[in-house]
C-alpha positions in Angstrom: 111.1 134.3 97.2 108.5 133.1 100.4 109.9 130.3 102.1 107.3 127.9 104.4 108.2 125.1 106.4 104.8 123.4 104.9 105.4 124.6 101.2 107.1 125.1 98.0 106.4 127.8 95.6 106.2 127.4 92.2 105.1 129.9 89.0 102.8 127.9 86.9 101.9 131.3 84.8 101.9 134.7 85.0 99.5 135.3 88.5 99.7 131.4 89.4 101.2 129.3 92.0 101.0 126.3 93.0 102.4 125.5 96.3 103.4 122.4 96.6 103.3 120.3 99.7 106.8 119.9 101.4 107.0 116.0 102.6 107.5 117.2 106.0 105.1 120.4 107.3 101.5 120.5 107.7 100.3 121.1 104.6 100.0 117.7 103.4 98.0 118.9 100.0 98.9 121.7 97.3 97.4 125.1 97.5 96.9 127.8 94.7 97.1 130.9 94.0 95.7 133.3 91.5 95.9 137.3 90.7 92.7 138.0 89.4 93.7 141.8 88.8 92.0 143.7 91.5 92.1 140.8 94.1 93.8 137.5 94.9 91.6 133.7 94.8 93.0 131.0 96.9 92.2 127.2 95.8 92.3 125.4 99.3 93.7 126.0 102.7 96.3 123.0 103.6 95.6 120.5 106.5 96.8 122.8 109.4 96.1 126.4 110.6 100.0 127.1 110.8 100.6 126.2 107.5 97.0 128.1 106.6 99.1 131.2 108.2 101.8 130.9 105.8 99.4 130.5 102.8 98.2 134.1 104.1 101.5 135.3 104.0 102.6 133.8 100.9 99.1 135.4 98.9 100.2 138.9 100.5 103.7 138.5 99.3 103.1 137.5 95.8 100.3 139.6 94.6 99.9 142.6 97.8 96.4 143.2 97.0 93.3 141.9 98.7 92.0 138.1 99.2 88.8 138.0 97.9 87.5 134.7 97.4 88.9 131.1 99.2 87.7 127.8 97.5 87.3 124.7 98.7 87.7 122.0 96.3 86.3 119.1 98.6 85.7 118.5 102.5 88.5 116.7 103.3 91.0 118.0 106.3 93.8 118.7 104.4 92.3 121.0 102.0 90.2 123.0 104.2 91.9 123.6 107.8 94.0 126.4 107.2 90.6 128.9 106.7 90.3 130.3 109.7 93.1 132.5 108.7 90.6 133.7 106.3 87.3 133.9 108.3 87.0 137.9 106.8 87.4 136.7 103.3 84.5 134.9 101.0 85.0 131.0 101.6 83.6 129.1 98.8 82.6 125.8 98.0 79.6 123.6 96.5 76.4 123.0 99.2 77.3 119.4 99.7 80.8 120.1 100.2 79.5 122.4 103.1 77.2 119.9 104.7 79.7 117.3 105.0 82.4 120.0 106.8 79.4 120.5 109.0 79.6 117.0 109.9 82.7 116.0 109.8 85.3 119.0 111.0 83.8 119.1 113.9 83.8 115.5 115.0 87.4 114.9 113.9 88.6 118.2 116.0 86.9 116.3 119.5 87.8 112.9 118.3 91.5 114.4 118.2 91.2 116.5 121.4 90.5 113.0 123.3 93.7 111.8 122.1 95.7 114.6 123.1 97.2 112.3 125.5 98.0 109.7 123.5 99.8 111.9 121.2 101.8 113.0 123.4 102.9 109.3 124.7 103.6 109.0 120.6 105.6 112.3 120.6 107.9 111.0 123.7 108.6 107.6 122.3 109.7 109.0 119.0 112.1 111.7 120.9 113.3 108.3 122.2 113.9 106.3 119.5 115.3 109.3 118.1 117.9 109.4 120.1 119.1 106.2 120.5 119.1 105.4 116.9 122.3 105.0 115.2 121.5 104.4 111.2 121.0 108.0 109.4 118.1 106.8 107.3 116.2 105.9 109.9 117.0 108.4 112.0 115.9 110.7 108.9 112.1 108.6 108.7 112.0 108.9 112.6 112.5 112.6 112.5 109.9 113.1 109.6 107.5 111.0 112.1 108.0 113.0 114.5 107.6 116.6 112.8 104.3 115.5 111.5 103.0 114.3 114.9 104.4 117.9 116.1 102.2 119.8 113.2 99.4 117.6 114.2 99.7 118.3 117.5 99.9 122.3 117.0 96.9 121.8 115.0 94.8 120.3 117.6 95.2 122.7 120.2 94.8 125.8 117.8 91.9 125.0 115.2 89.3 126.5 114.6 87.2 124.7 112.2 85.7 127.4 110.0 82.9 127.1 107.0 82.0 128.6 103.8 80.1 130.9 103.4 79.5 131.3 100.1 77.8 127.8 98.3 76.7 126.8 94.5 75.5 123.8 93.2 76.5 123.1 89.9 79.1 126.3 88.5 80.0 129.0 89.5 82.2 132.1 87.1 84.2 134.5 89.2 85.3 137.9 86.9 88.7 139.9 88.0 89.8 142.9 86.1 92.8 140.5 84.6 91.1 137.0 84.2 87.9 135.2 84.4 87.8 131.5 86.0 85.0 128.8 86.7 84.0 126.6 89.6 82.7 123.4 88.1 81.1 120.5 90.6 81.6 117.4 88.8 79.6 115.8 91.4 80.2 112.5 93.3 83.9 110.9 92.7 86.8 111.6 95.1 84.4 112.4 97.8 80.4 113.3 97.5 81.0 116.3 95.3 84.4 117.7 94.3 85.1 121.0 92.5 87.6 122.0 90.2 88.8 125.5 89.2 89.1 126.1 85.3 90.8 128.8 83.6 90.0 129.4 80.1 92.6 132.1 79.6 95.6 130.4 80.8 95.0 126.5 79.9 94.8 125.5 83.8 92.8 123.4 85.9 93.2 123.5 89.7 91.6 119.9 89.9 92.0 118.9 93.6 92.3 115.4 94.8 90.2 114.3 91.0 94.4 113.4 89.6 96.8 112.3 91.9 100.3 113.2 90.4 102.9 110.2 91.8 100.1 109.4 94.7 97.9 106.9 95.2 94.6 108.7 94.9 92.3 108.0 97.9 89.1 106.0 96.6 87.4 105.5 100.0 85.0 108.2 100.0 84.0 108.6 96.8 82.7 107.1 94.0 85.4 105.2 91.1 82.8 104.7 88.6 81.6 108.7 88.3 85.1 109.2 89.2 85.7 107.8 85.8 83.2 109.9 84.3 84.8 113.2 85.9 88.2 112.4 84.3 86.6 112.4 81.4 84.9 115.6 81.9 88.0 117.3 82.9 89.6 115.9 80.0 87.4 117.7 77.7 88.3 120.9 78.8 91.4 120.4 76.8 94.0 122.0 79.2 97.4 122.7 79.1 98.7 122.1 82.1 96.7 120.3 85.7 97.1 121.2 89.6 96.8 118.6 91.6 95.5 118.1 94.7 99.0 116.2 95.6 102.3 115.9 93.6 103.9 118.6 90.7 101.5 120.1 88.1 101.0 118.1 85.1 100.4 117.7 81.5 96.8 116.5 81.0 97.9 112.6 79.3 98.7 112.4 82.9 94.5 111.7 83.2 94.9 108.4 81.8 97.0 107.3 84.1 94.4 107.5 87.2 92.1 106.2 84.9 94.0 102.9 84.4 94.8 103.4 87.9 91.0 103.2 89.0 90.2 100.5 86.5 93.3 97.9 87.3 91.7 98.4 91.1 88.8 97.5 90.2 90.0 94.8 87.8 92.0 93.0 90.9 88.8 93.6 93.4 86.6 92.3 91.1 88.8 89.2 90.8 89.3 88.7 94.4 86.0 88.7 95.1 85.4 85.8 92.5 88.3 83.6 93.7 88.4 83.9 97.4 86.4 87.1 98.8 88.2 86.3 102.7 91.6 86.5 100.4 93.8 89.2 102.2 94.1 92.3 100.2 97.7 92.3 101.8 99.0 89.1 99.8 98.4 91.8 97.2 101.1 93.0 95.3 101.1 97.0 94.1 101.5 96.8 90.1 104.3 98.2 88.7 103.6 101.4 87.3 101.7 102.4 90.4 105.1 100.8 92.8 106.6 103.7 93.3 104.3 106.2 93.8 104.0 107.9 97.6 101.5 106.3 100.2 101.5 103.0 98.9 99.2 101.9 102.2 96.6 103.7 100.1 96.6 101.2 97.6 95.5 98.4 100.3 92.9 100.6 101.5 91.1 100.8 98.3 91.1 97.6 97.9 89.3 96.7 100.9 87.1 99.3 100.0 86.6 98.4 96.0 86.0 94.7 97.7 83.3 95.6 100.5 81.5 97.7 97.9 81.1 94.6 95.7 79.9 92.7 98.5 77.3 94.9 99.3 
C-alpha cells in the first residue's frame, strides 16, 4: 500500500480512491483518484506542492498508466496547489473557477512571501514552547502546530502557482475505455462556481467542498441560498456513496445534514440581526449536532458573514 505523510488511501470501488487528508501534512483537503481504463483522472491537487508530489506518486502506484486529465473542483488553495506536479497533464476546471485562480493564487503566494519572516519567528516560538512543555496533550497540539507551519512554510518557498488549461461552462463528459464520468458546475454556492464529478457507473460523486463530512463547511465565499439549491441538485443524482471535499466518504442522507446545517445558520443570523445586530457572534453557542465536528472557528466565521450579508 502508498504511504504519504499528507494522506490516507482508501478504495471506494474498483479504480477509486479517495485520499483522505491526514490531520497533520499538507494536504488539508481529500484528493481522488480514478482508472478510466486507458488513463488515470485526478479530482484536485491538495493545498501544498509536497503533498501534490505524493498525489503523483500515489496515481502512478495505483493504476501505472498515464495521467490524463486533473480537475479542479473550486479555486480554493487547498484544492488546487499541488498542480504544478502536473503542468504536462490536462488541468481542468469551469471558466470562472479559472478567473478567480488568476486572481487569487497569485496574490496569496506574495502576500505569504512577505511573511516569510514572521513565520519563521512563529516556527521558533513553537520549537520553544515545544520544548519546555511538560503535559503530553499539549505537547501533542503544539507539535501538530508546528508541522503545519513547517508544510506551510515548504510551500511558500517552492510553489508554483499553476492554471488550467482546459475550461467549460456548464458540463463537461470525459469517456475512458473502462468508465465514463461528468463535470457538472452547479454554479455559485461554496465559492462562485463549484464542480462536482459524477459517475453514473459506479454510484459516486466526487462533490468537493459542496458536503462537509464532520467539518464545518466554509460559507464565506459562496453563496448559502444556491448552496441550498446545489444540494438539492446533487441529491437528485441519486448516488450511492459521496466524496467529500473534507472528512470520510459518505452515504448521501448525509446531504441533509449540511442542509440543516446552512439553514440553523441562517436561522440564528437572522435572529441576531433582529435582536441586537452589534451582539457578538462569540456569545454564540455551536448547536449540538454540529459541536463536535472539526474547525469549530468556522462556525463563528459564518456567522459574521451570514450577519454582514443581511445588513447589506
Amino acid at each position: 500500500m502508498f504511504h504519504s505523510r499528507h494522506f490516507n488511501c482508501v478504495p471506494l470501488a474498483e479504480g477509486i480512491y479517495v485520499l483522505e487528508a491526514k490531520e497533520q501534512g499538507g494536504a488539508m483537503s481529500n484528493a481522488g483518484l480514478i482508472d478510466m481504463g486507458d488513463h488515470t483522472l485526478i479530482f484536485d491537487t491538495f493545498n501544498t506542492p509536497q503533498a501534490g508530489k505524493d498525489l503523483r506518486e500515489a496515481a502512478l502506484y495505483f493504476f501505472n498508466q498515464p495521467i490524463k486529465y486533473i480537475i479542479n473542483s473550486h479555486w480554493h488553495g487547498d484544492h488546487v496547489r499541488g498542480n504544478q506536479h502536473f503542468s504536462e497533464e490536462l488541468i481542468v476546471s469551469s471558466s470562472t473557477t479559472r478567473e478567480l485562480m488568476m486572481k487569487t493564487q497569485p496574490e496569496w503566494l506574495n502576500r505569504m512571501r512577505n511573511l516569510l519572516p514572521n513565520l519563521d519567528e512563529d516556527i521558533l516560538k513553537l520549537n520553544a514552547s515545544i520544548d519546555h512543555e511538560h503535559h503530553a496533550l499539549k505537547q501533542k497540539e503544539l507539535s501538530s502546530e508546528l508541522s503545519y507551519l513547517l508544510e506551510i512554510k515548504e510551500s511558500i518557498l517552492t510553489l508554483k502557482v499553476t492554471l488550467p488549461q482546459l475550461t467549460y461552462d456548464r458540463k463537461i463528459t470525459l469517456h475512458g475505455s473502462a468508465r465514463t464520468v461528468e463535470l457538472l458546475s452547479v454554479g455559485a454556492a461554496h465559492t462562485d462556481c463549484d464542480t462536482i464529478l459524477y459517475s453514473p457507473s459506479d454510484s459516486i460523486a466526487f462533490v468537493g467542498d459542496l458536503v462537509a463530512v464532520h467539518n464545518h463547511p466554509l460559507l464565506v465565499d459562496g453563496d448559502p441560498i444556491s448552496w441550498l439549491e446545489a444540494l438539492t441538485f446533487i441529491e437528485n443524482l441519486n448516488v450511492d456513496l459521496l466524496v467529500p471535499g473534507h472528512g470520510p466518504a459518505a452515504s448521501s442522507p448525509y446531504i441533509q445534514q449540511i442542509r440543516q446545517y446552512i439553514n440553523d445558520l441562517i436561522s440564528i443570523s437572522k435572529q441576531m440581526v433582529v435582536e441586537n445586530a452589534l451582539m457578538d457572534v462569540n456569545n454564540i453557542e455551536i448547536p449540538e449536532p454540529y459541536l463536535h465536528w472539526k474547525f469549530g472557528s468556522i462556525f463563528y466565521r459564518n456567522l459574521e458573514f451570514l450577519i454582514k450579508t443581511a445588513n447589506r
